[in-house]
C-alpha positions in Angstrom: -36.8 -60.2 -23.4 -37.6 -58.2 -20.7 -35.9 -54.8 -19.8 -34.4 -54.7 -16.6 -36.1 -52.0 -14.8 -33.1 -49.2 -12.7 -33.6 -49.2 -9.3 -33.6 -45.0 -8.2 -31.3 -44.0 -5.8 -33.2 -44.4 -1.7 -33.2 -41.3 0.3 -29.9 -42.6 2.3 -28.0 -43.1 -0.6 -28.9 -39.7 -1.7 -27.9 -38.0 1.6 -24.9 -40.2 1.6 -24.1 -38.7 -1.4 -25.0 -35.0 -0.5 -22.7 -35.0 2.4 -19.8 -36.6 0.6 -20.4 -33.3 -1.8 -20.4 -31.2 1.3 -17.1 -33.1 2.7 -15.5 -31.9 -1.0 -16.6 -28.5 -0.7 -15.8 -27.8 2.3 -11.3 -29.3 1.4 -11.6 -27.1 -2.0 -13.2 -24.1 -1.2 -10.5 -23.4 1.8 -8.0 -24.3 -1.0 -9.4 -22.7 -3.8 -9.2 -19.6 -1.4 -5.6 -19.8 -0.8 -4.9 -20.3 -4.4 -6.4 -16.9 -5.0 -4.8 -15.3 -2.4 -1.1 -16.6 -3.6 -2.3 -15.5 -7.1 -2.9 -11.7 -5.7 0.5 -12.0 -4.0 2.2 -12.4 -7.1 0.9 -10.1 -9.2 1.0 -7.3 -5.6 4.6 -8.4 -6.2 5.1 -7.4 -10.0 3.6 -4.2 -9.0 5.4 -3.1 -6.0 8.6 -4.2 -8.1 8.0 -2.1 -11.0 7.1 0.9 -8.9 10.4 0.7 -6.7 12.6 0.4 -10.4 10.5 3.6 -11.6 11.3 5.3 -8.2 15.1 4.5 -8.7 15.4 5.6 -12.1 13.7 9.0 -11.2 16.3 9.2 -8.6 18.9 8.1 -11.5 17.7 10.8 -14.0 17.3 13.1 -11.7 20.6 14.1 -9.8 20.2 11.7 -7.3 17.1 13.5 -6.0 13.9 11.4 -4.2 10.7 12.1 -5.9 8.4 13.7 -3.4 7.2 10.8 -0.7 4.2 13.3 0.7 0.9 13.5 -0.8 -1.1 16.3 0.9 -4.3 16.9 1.5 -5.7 20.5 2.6 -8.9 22.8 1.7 -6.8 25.0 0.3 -5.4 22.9 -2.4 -7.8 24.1 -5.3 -5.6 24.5 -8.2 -2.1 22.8 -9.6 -0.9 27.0 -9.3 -1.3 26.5 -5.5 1.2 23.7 -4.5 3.9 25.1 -6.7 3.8 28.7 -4.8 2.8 27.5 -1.0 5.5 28.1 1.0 4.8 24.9 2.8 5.9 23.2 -0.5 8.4 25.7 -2.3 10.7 24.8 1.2 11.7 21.4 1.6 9.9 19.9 -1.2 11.0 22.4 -4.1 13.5 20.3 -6.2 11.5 17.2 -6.0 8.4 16.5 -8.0 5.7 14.4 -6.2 5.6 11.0 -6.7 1.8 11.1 -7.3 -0.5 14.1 -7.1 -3.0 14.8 -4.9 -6.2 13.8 -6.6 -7.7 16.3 -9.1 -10.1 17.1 -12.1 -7.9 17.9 -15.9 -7.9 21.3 -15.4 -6.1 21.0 -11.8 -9.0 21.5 -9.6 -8.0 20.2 -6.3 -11.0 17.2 -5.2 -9.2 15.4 -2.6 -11.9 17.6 -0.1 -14.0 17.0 0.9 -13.2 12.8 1.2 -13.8 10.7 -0.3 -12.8 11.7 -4.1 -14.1 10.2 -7.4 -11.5 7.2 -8.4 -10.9 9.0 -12.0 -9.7 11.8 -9.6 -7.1 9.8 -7.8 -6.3 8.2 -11.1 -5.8 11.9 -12.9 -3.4 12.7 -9.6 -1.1 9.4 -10.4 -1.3 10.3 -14.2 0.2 13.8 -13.7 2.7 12.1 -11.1 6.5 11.9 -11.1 7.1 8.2 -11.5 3.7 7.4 -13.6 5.6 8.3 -17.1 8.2 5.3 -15.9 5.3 3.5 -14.8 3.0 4.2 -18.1 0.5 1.8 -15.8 -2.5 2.9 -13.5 -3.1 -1.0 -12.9 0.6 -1.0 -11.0 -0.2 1.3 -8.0 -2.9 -0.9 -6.8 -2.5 -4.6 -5.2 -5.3 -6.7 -6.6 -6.0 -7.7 -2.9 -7.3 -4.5 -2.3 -11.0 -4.1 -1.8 -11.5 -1.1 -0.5 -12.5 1.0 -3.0 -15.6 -1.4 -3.4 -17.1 -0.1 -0.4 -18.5 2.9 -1.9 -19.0 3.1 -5.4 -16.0 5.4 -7.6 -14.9 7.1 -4.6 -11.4 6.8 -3.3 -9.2 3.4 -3.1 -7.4 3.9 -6.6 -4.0 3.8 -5.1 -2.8 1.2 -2.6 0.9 2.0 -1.5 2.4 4.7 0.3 5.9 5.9 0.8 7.8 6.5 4.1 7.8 9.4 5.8 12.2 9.6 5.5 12.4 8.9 2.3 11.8 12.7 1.3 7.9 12.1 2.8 5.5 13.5 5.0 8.6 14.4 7.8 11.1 16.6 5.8 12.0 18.3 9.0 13.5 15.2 10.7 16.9 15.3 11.2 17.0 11.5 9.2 15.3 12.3 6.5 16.9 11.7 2.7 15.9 13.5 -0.1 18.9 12.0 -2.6 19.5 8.2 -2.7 23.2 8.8 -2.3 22.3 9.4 1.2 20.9 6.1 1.7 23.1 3.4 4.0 22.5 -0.2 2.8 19.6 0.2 -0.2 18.7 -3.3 -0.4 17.2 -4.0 3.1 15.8 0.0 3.6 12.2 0.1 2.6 10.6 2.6 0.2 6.8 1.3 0.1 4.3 -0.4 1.8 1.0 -1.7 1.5 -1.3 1.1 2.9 -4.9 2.2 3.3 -6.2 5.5 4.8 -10.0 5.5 6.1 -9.9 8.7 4.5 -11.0 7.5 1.5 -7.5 8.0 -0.3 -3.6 7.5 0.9 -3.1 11.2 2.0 0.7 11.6 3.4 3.2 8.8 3.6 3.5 6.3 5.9 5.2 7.1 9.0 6.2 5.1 12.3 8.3 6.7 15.3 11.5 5.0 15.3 13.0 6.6 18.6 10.4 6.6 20.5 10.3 3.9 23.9 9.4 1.5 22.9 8.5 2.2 18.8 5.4 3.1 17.8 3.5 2.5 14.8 2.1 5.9 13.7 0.7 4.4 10.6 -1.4 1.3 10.1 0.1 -1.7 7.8 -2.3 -3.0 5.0 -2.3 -6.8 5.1 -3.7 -8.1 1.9 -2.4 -11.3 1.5 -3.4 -13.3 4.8 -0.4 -12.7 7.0 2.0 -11.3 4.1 2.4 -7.6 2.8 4.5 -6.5 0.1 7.5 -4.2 0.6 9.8 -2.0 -2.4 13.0 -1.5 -1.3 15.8 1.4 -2.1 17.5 -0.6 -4.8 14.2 -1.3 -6.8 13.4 -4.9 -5.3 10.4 -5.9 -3.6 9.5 -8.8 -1.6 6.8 -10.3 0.8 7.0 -9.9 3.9 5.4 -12.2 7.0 4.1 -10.5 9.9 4.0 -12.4 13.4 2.7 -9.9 16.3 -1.3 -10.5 16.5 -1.2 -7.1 17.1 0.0 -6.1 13.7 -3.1 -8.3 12.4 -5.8 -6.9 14.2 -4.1 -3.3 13.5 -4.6 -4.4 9.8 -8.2 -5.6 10.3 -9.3 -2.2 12.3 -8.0 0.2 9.5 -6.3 2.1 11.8 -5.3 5.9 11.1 -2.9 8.4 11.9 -2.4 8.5 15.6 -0.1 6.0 17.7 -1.2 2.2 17.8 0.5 0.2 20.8 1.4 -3.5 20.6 0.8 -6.2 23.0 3.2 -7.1 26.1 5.6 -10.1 24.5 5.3 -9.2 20.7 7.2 -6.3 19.3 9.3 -8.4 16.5 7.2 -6.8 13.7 7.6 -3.2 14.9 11.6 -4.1 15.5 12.2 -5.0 12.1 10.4 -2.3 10.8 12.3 0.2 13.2 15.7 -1.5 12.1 15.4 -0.8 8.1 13.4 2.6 8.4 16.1 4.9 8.9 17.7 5.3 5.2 20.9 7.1 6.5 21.8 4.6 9.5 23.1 1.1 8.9 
């Protein structure tokens, strides 16, 4: 008997084929995508939740007193000996450790100057930090979303949140600004961290916007790592995501803005309102 010979696929059937591939592709990839960014959501959450418990239960050990929000940078800086003596830092900031260290070698030798620093630099700066031996974790200070770092091979990016400038940060001056969480009004919707990069090269500061200014003005850029979403730790150790609206506050995110004020557009502003509303940690 003879065998039946198989009749190859024609050039149209192949190209049929080929574009029904390509029709696939291009429904999964999209959604594969999204999948990955949800999955980096998640775990940004875990972190920025264990990070606001560890910053509660300093406060809880501690007398009530706010780890150190401010994370300085200066030429000066060259030794641990340094920023305990400065009077810049034996002022406002002497009862309260700093929630991480600015980035330096084992045997304290400021490197956070010239920018950016070696990444086992930044890391040594969280290690020696206030809230790292609640932490016990590098991996927890920065959101898997965060690509930064990857621009320039082991220099700066380690760490990617920052805390606000009233929460015993970068303005210790202002008449608002806490530096024990009994002085806090309404814990659960005031804000400790936020998603942050700095084109410096690390996070130096905290992250500050001007609240009575007007209208407000972001100060500080938001990082936006998850789409349209950032993460925020709040002053009774939650977290949660948060959705930003304003196209302004996107394109701010793209740019990598730095310190200096950033306008929004005429017709948005509900972004900077709600984060105007919940900055204040002593006001309802």
């Amino acid at each position: 008997m003879k065998a039946r010979r198989r009749r190859a696929f024609t050039l149209i059937e192949l190209l049929v084929v080929i574009a029904i591939i390509g029709m696939l592709l291009a429904v999964l990839i999209p959604a594969l995508q999204y999948a990955k960014e949800q999955a980096t959501g998640v775990v940004c959450l875990a972190h920025v939740n264990g990070i606001s418990k560890s910053w509660t239960l300093y406060a809880d050990e501690n007398d009530a007193k706010l780890c150190n929000g401010h994370v300085p940078r200066h030429a000066q800086y060259d030794n641990l000996a340094f920023w305990l003596t400065t009077s810049e830092f034996n002022g406002p900031y002497k009862d309260n450790a700093w929630w991480v260290d600015p980035p330096h070698r084992r045997d304290g030798t400021y490197t956070g100057d010239p920018i950016p620093c070696p990444l086992e630099d930044e890391a040594e700066g969280i290690r020696t930090g206030a809230l790292f031996p609640y932490t016990d974790n590098l991996d927890i200070y920065h959101c898997p979303g965060d690509k930064n770092y990857l621009r320039a091979t082991e220099r700066g990016g380690k760490r990617s949140y920052a805390i606000t400038g009233l929460m015993n940060g970068e303005q210790p001056n202002h008449f608002k600004c806490v530096r024990k969480s009994s002085e806090i009004v309404n814990a659960s919707n005031k804000y400790v961290f936020v998603e942050h990069t700095d084109p410096r090269g690390w996070i130096m500061g905290s992250w500050i916007i001007d609240p009575y200014k007007e209208p407000p003005t972001w100060i500080d850029a938001l990082a936006i790592f998850h789409k349209d979403r950032s993460t925020l730790g709040f002053a009774d150790g939650h977290a949660e995501k948060h959705r930003w609206v304003d196209e302004s506050t996107l394109a701010m995110s793209d740019t990598g803005a730095g310190s200096g004020a950033i306008n929004w557009a005429a017709g948005e502003g509900e972004d900077i309102r709600y984060m105007v509303r919940w900055y204040v940690p002593g006001v309802r």
